[in-house]
C-alpha positions as CSV (number, residue, x, y, z in Angstrom):
1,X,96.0,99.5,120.7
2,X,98.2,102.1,119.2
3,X,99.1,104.8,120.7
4,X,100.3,108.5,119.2
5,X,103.5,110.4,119.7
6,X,102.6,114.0,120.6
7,X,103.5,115.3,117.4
8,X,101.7,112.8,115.6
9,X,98.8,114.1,113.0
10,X,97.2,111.4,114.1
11,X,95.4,110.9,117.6
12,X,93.6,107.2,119.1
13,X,90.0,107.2,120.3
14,X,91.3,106.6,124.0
15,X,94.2,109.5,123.9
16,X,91.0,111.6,122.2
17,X,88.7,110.3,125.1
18,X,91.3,111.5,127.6
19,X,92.1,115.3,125.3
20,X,88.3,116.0,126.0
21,X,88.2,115.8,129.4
22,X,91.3,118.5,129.2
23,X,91.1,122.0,130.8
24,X,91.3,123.0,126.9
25,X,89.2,120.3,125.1
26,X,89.7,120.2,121.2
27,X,87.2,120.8,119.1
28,X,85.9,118.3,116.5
29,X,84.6,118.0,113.2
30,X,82.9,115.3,111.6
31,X,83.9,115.0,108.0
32,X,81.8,112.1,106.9
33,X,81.7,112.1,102.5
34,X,82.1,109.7,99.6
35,X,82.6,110.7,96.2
36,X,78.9,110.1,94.7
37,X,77.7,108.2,98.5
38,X,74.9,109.1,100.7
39,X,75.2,112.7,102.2
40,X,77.6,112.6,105.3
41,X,74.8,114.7,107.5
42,X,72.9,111.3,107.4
43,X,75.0,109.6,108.9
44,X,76.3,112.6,111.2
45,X,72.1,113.2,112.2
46,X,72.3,109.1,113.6
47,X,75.0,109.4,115.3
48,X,78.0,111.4,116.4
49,X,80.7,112.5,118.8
50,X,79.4,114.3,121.2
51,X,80.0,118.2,120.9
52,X,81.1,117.5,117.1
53,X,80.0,119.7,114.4
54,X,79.1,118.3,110.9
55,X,81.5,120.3,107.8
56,X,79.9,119.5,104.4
57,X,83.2,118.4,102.3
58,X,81.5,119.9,99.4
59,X,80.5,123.2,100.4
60,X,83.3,124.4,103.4
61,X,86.6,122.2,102.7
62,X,86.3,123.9,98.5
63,X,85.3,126.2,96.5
64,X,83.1,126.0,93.9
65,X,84.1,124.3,90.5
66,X,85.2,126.5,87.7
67,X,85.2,125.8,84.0
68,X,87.3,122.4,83.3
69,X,90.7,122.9,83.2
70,X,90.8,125.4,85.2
71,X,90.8,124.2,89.3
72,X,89.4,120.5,89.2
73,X,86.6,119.7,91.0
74,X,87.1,120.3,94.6
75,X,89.6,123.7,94.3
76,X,90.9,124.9,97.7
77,X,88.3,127.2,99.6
78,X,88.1,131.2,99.4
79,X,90.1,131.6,102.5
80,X,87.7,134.3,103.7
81,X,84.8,132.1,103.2
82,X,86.7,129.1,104.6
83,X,88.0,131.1,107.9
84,X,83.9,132.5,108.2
85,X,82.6,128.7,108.3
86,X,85.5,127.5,110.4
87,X,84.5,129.9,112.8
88,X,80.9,129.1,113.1
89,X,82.3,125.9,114.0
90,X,84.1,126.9,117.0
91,X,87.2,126.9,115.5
92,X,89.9,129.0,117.5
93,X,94.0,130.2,117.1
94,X,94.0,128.2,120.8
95,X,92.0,125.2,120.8
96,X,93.3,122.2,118.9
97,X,91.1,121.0,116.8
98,X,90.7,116.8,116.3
99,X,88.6,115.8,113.0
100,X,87.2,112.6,111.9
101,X,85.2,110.6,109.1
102,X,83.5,107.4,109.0
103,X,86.5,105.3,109.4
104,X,89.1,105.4,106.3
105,X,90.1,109.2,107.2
106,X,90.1,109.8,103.2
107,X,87.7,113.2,104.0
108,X,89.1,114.1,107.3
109,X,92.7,114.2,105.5
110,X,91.8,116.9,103.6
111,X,90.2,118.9,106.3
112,X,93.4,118.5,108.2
113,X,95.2,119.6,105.5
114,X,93.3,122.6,104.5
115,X,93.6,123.9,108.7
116,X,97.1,123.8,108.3
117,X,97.7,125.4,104.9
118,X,95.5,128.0,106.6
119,X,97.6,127.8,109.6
120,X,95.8,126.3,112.3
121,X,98.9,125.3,114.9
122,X,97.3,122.1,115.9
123,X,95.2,119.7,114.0
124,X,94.8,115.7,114.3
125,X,93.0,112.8,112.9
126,X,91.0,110.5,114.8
127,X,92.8,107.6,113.6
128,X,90.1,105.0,112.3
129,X,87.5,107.5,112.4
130,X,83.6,107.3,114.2
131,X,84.0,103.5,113.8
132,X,87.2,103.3,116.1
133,X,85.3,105.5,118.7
134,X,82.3,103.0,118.5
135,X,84.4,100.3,119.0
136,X,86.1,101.5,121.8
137,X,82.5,101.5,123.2
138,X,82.6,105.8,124.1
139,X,79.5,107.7,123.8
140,X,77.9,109.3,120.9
141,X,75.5,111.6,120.7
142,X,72.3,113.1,118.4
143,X,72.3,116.4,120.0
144,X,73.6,118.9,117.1
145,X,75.9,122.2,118.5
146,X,74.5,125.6,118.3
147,X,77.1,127.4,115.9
148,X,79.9,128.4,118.1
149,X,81.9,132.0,117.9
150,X,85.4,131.0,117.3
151,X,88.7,133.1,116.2
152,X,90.3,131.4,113.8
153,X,91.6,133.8,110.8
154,X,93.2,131.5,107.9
155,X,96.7,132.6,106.9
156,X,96.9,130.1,103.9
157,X,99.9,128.9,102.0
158,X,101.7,127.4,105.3
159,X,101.9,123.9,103.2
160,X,103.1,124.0,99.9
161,X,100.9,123.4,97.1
162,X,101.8,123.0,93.1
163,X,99.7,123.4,89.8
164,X,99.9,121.9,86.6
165,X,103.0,122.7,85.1
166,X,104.5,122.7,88.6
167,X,103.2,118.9,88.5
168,X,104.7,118.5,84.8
169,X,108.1,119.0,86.4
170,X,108.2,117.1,90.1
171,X,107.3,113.9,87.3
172,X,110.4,114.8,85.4
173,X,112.3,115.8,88.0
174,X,111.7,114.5,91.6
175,X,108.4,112.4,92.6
176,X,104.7,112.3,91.7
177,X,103.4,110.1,93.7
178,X,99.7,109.0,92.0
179,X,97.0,108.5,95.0
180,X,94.1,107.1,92.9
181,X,93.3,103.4,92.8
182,X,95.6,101.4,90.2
183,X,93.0,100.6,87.6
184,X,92.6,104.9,87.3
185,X,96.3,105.2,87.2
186,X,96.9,102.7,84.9
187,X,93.7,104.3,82.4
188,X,92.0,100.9,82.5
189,X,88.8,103.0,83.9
190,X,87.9,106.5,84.3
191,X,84.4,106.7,85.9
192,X,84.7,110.8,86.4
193,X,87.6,112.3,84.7
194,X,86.8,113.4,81.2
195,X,90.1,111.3,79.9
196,X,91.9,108.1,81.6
197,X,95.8,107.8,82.6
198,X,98.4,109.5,85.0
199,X,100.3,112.7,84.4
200,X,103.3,111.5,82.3
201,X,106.4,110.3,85.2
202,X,103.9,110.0,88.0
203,X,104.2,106.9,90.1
204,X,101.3,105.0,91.1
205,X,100.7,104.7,95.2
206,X,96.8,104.1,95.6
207,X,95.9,105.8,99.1
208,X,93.7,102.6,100.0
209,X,97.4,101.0,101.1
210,X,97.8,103.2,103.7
211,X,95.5,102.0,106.0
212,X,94.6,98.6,107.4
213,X,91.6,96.9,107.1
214,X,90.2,98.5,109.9
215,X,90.7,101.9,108.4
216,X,93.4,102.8,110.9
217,X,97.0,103.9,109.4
218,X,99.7,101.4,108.7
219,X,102.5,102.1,111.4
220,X,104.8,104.7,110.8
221,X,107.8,102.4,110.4
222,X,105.7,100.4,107.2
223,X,104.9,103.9,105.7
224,X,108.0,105.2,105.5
225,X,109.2,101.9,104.0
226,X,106.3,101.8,101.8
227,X,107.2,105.5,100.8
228,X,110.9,104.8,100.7
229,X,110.6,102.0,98.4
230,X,108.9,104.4,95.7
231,X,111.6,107.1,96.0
232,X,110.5,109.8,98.8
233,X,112.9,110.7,101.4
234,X,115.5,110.4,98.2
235,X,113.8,112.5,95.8
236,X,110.9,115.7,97.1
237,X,107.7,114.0,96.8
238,X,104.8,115.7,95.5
239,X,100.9,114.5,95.5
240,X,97.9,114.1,93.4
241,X,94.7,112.6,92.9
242,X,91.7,112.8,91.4
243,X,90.4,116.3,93.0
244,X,92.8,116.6,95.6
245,X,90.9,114.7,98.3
246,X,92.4,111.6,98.4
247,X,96.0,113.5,97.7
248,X,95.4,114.8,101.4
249,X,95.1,111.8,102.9
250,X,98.7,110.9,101.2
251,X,100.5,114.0,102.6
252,X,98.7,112.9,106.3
253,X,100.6,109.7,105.1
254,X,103.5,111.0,104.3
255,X,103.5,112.7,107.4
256,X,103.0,110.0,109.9
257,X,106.0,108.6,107.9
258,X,108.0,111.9,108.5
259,X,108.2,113.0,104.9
260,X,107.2,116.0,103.7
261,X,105.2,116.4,100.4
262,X,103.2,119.1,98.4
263,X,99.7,118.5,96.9
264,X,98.8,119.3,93.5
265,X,95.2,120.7,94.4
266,X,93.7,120.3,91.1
267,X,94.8,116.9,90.4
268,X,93.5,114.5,87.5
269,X,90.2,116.2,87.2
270,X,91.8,119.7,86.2
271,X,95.1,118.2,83.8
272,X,92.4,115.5,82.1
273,X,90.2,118.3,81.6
274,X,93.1,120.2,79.9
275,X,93.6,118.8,75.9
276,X,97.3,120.5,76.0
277,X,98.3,118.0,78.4
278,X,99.7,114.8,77.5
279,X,98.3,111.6,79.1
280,X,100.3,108.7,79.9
281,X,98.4,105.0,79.8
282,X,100.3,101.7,81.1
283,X,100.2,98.8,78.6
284,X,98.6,95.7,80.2
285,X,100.9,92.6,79.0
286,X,99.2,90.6,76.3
């Protein structure tokens, strides 16, 4: 079993089993969402930490879409809007706050990320989500929260963040690291995007290889080699992916591996969206 330093982002199911029986118990979110699956509040309605409150990705983690070109698809939240919904979940200045997904933490990155570019002092991730809680046979429960009266007012910007020409120049001159899946990177498919590729310099690191099979992170040790090997720690790494979801779950990464990094919210959906912006394609050996 692996256990968390204290200032890890990330937190076990028996070091969260032991937090919630605390004098000041964290709250949680469940963060269940896949690009184009089943709506997380299914699988949050069967079955769920007890005490957790469901946050629809979609809805409280971004704003709506604007035209294409112009914020990709999921752009960060309104932070008035964000800090209201946040609140109605209990969230509080005081209380730590420990969120989760189904197992892979790809959605629960990016609600870590957003509370802490809004400020929130202390945010975790269930590492290997609901299905590492399961297996460590704890409880769940049915019973949905009433909507709670937290505190929490968002001071955003306390991560960095970049935008497209910002992106443009940590290719050219320091690291992009690429979070999508190879095949995207590389423009062999493109089953979103309106054009397929990588922002010219970037360097391909598909998020998937930071977690082991059982959707829990790779030890710090491996990340930071794995990071290493591609130039952070050397260079300032900066993130992207295809909406800035997946980028997240790099930074959370990057952070377990003690390297900083700043996203690039709008990703490959708002620069593929964008005809000024060159497109870079890898050419498969023949």
């Amino acid at each position: 079993m692996s256990t968390h330093h204290d200032d890890s982002p990330l937190v076990s199911a028996a070091e969260l089993r032991e937090a919630l029986a605390s004098a000041n118990p964290p709250v949680l979110l469940d963060v269940r969402w896949q690009l184009g699956g089943p709506p997380g509040i299914e699988e949050y309605t069967a079955g769920h930490l007890p005490g957790a409150h469901f946050v629809p990705l979609d809805t409280d983690l971004a704003a709506p879409a604007g035209p294409p070109g112009r914020g990709g698809r999921h752009p960060l939240p309104d932070p008035e809007e964000f800090g209201a919904a946040l609140r109605r979940l209990g969230v509080s200045a005081d209380r730590p706050v420990v969120v989760y997904d189904g197992a892979t933490s790809l959605a629960a990155a990016r609600a870590w990320w957003l509370l802490r570019w809004a400020g929130h002092p202390h945010v975790r991730v269930l590492d290997g989500g609901y299905a590492a809680w399961r297996e460590a046979g704890l409880p769940v429960s049915t019973e949905v929260p009433s909507a709670a009266d937290g505190d929490f007012k968002p001071v955003p910007g306390q991560l960095p963040v970049t935008d497209a020409d910002g992106a443009a120049a940590w290719a050219r001159e320091a690291l992009l690291l690429d979070a999508r899946a190879g095949e995207r990177y590389r423009g062999e498919s493109e089953p979103i995007d309106p054009r397929a590729g990588h922002i010219p310099g970037a360097v391909s690191a598909p998020t998937t290889e930071n977690v082991g099979p059982d959707g829990r992170f790779r030890p710090a040790a491996e990340l930071a080699a794995r990071f290493r090997a591609l130039g952070a720690g050397e260079r300032e790494t900066a993130v992207y992916c295809g909406s800035g979801v997946t980028a997240a779950h790099q930074i959370l990464a990057l952070t377990v591996a003690g390297l900083p990094a700043t996203l690039y919210p709008g990703s490959w959906s708002e620069w593929s969206s964008d005809g000024t912006r060159p497109v870079a394609v890898t050419d498969q050996p023949g």
